[in-house]
N, C-alpha and C positions, 0 to 999 in steps of 0.2 A: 242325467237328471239335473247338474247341477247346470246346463244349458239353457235348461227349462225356466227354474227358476229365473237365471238372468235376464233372458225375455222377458217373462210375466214382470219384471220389474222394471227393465227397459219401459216397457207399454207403459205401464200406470204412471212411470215419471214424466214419458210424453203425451200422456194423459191429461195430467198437469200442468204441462208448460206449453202444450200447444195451442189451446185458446187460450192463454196470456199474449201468445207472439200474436196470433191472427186479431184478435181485438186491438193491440196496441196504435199508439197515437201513429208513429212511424207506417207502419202495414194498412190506416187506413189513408194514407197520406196517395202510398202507392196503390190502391184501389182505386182513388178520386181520379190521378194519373192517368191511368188504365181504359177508365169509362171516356175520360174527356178525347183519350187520345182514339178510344172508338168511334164516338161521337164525330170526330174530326174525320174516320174513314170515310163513317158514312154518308156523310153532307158531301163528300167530296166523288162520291160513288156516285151521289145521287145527282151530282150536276153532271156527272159525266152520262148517265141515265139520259138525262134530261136534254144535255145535247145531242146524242146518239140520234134519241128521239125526234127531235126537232128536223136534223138530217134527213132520215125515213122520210117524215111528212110532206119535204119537199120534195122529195124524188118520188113520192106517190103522188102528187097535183101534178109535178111535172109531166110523170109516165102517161096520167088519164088525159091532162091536156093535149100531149098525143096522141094519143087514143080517138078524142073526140074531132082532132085535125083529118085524122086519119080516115073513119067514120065518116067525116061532111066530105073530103076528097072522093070515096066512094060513094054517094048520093051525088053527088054532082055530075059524075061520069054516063 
């Protein structure tokens, strides 16, 4: 019982002191941190996206440009 109690008191003091730490000046410092340096993935994702993409597009002109070499070679024959 006397287990019990210590808990149920444990809790309410971190009750207490747990939205003091997470609101504090410091913890919102490291949120700002956090977000920016997400921010930073994803810009950084997103150009890697972006070139990926770019890649594809000219291997797909290129391949059809093939295609349509290939296609008039056959008409011609």
């Amino acid at each position: 019982m006397g287990s019990t109690i210590r808990l149920l008191l444990g809790g309410a003091a971190l009750g207490q002191v747990v939205p003091k730490i997470l609101t504090s000046e410091p913890a919102k410092r490291c949120y700002v941190q956090c977000i920016a340096a997400g921010m930073r993935a994803k810009a950084s994702y997103l150009d890697l996206v972006e070139q990926a993409r770019a890649e594809v597009g000219d291997m797909v002109a290129e391949a059809t440009y093939m295609n349509e070499q290939t296609a008039a070679a056959g008409d011609s024959e």
